[in-house]
C-alpha atoms as an extended CHARMM CRD file, in Angstrom:
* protein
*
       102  EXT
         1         1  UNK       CA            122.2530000000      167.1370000000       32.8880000000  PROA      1               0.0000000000
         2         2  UNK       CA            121.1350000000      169.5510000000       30.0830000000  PROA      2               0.0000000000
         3         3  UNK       CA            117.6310000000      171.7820000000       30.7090000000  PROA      3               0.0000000000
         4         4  UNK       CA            116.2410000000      173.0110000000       27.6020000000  PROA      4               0.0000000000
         5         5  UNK       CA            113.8900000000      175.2820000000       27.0480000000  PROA      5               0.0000000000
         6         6  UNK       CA            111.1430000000      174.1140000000       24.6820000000  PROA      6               0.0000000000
         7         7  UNK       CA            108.2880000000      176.6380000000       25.3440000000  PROA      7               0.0000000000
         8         8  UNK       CA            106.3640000000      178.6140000000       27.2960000000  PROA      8               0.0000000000
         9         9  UNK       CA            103.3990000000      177.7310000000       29.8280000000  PROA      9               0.0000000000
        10        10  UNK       CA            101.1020000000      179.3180000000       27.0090000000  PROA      10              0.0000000000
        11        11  UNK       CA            102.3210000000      177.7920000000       24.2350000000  PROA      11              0.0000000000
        12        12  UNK       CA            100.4770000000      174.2950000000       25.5310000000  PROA      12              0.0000000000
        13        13  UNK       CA             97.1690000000      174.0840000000       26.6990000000  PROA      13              0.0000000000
        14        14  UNK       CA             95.3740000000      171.2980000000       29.0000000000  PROA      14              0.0000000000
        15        15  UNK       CA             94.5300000000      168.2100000000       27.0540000000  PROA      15              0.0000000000
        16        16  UNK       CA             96.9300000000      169.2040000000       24.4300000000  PROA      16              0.0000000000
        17        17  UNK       CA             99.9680000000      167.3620000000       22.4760000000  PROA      17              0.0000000000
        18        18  UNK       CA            103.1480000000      169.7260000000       21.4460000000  PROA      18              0.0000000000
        19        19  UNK       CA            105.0890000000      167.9080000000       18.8080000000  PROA      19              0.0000000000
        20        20  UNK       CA            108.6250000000      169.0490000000       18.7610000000  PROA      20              0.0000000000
        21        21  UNK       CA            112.6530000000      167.8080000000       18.0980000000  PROA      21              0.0000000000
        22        22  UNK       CA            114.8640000000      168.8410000000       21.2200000000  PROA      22              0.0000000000
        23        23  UNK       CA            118.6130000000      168.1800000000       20.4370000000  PROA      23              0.0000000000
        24        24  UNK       CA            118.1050000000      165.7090000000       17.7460000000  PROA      24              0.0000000000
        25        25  UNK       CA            114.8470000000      164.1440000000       19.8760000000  PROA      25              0.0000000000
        26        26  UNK       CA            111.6310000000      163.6310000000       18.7400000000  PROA      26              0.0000000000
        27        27  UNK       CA            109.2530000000      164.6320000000       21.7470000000  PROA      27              0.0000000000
        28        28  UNK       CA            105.7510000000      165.3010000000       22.5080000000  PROA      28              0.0000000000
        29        29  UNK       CA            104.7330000000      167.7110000000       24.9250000000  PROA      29              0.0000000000
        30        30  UNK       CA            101.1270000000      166.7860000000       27.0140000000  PROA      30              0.0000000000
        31        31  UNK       CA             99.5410000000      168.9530000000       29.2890000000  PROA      31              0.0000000000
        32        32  UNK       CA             96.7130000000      167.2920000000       31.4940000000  PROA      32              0.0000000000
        33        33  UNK       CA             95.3050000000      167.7800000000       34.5620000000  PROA      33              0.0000000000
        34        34  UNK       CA             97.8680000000      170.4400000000       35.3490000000  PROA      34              0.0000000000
        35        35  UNK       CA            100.5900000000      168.3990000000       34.4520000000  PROA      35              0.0000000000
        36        36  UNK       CA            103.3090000000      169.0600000000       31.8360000000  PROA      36              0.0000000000
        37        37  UNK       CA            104.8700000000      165.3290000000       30.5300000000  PROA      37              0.0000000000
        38        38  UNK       CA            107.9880000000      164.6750000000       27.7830000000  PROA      38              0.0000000000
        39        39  UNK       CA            107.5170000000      161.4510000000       26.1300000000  PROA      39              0.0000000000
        40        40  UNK       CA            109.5320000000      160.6410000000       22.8040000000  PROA      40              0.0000000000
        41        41  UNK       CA            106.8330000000      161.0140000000       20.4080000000  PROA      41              0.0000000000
        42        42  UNK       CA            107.7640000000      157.5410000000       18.1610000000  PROA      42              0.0000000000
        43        43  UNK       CA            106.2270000000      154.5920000000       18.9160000000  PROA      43              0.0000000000
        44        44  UNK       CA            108.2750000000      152.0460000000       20.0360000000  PROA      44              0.0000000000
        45        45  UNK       CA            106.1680000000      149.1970000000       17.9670000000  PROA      45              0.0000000000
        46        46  UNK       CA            106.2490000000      151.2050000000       14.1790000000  PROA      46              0.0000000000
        47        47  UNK       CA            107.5660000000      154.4860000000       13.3930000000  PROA      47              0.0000000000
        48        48  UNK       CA            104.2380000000      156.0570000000       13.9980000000  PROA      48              0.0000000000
        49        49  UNK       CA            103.7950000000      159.8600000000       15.3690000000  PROA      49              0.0000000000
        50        50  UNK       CA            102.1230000000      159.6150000000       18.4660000000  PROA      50              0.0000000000
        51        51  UNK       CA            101.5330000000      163.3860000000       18.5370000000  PROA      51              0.0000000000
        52        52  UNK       CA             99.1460000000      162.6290000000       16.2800000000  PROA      52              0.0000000000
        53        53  UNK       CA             97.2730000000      160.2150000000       18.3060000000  PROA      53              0.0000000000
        54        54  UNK       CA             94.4540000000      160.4510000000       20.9680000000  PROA      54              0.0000000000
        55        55  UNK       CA             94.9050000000      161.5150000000       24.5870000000  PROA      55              0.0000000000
        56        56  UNK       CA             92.5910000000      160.1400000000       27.0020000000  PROA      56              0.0000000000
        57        57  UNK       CA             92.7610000000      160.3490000000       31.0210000000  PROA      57              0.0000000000
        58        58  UNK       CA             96.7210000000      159.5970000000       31.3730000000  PROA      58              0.0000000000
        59        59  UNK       CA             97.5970000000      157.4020000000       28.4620000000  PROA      59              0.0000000000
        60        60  UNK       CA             98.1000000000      158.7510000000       24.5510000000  PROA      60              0.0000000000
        61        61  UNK       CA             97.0290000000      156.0350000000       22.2050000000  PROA      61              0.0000000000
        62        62  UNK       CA             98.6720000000      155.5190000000       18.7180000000  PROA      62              0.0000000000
        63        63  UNK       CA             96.9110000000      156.1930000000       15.3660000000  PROA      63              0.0000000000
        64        64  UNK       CA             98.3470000000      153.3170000000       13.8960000000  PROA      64              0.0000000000
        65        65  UNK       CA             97.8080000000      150.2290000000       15.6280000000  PROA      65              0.0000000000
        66        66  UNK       CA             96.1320000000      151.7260000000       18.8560000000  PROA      66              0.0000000000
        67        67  UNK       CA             98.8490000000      150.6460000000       21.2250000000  PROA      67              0.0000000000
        68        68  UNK       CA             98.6120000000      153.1830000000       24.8970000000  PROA      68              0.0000000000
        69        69  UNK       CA            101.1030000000      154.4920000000       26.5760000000  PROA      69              0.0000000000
        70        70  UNK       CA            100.6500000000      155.5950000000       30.1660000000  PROA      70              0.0000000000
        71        71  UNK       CA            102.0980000000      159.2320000000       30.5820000000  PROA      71              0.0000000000
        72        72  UNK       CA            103.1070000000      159.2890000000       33.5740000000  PROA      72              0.0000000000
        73        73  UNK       CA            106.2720000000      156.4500000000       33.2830000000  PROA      73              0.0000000000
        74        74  UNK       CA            105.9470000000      155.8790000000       29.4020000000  PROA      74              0.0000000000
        75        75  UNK       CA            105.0690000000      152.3970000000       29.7010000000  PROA      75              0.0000000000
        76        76  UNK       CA            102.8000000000      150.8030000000       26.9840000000  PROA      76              0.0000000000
        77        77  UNK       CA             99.2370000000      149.3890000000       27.8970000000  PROA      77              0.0000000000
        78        78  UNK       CA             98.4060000000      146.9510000000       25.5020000000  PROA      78              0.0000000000
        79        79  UNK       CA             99.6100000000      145.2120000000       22.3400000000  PROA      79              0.0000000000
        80        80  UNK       CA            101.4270000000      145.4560000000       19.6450000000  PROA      80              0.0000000000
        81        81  UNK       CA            103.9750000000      147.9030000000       21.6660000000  PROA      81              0.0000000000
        82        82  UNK       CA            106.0650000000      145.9420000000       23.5400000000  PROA      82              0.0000000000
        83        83  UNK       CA            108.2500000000      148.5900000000       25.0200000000  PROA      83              0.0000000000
        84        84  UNK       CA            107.9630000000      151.6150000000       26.9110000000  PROA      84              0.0000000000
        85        85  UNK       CA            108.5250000000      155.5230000000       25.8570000000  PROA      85              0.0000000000
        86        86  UNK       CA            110.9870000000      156.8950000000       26.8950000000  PROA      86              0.0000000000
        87        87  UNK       CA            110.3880000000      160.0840000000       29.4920000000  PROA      87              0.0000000000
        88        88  UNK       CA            112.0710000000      163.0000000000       30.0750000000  PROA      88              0.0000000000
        89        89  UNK       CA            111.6920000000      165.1870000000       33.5910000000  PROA      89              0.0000000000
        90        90  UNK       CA            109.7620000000      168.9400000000       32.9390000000  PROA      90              0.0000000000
        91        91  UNK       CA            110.0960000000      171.8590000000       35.2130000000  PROA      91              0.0000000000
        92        92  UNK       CA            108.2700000000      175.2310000000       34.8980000000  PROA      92              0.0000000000
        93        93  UNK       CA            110.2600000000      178.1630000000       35.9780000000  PROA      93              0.0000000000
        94        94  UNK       CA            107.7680000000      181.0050000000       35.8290000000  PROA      94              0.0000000000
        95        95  UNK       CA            105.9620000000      181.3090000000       32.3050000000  PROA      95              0.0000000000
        96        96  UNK       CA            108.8320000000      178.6270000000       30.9510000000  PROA      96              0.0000000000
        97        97  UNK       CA            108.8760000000      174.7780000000       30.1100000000  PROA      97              0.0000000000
        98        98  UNK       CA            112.4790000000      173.0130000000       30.2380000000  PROA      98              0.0000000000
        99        99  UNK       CA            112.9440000000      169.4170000000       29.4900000000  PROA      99              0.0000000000
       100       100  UNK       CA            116.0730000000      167.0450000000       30.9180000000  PROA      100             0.0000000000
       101       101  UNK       CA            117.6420000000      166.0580000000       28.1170000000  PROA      101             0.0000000000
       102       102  UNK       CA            120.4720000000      163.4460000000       29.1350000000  PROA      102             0.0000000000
């Protein structure tokens, strides 16, 4: 299991969406409610950013066709995303942010 290092605790702010590419991933970053999630930031229904979406209380919506995913598990709320996000496990060591990447 590889921990990488993708930022630091003041690089993302609550209610905020880091886009970034981790070892040849494309993840988002989402800090809310003092907790850090990694999503992949494609949706799974078109090839639509979803960093560029809208967060709302524990789900980022797509700017596409609207489809929500929950954060905390990835899964996908309502049509025309079928499947779920994948998620990757955070940890904050001091003023760092490492993401799992398997």
């Amino acid at each position: 299991m590889n921990w990488v290092r993708v930022c630091s605790r003041q690089d993302l702010r609550d209610g905020e969406i880091l886009s970034m590419d981790v070892e040849g991933r494309q993840l988002m970053l989402i800090a809310q409610n003092g907790k850090v999630y990694a999503l992949d930031r494609i949706c799974t229904h078109m090839d639509a950013d979803l960093s560029m979406g809208f967060l709302a209380e524990g789900q980022v919506t797509c700017p596409l066709h609207l489809s929500a995913f929950r954060l905390e598990d990835g899964m996908a709320l309502n049509p025309p995303a079928e499947r779920p996000l994948r998620r990757y496990n955070v940890k904050i060591d001091g003023n760092d942010i490492y993401v799992q990447v398997v």
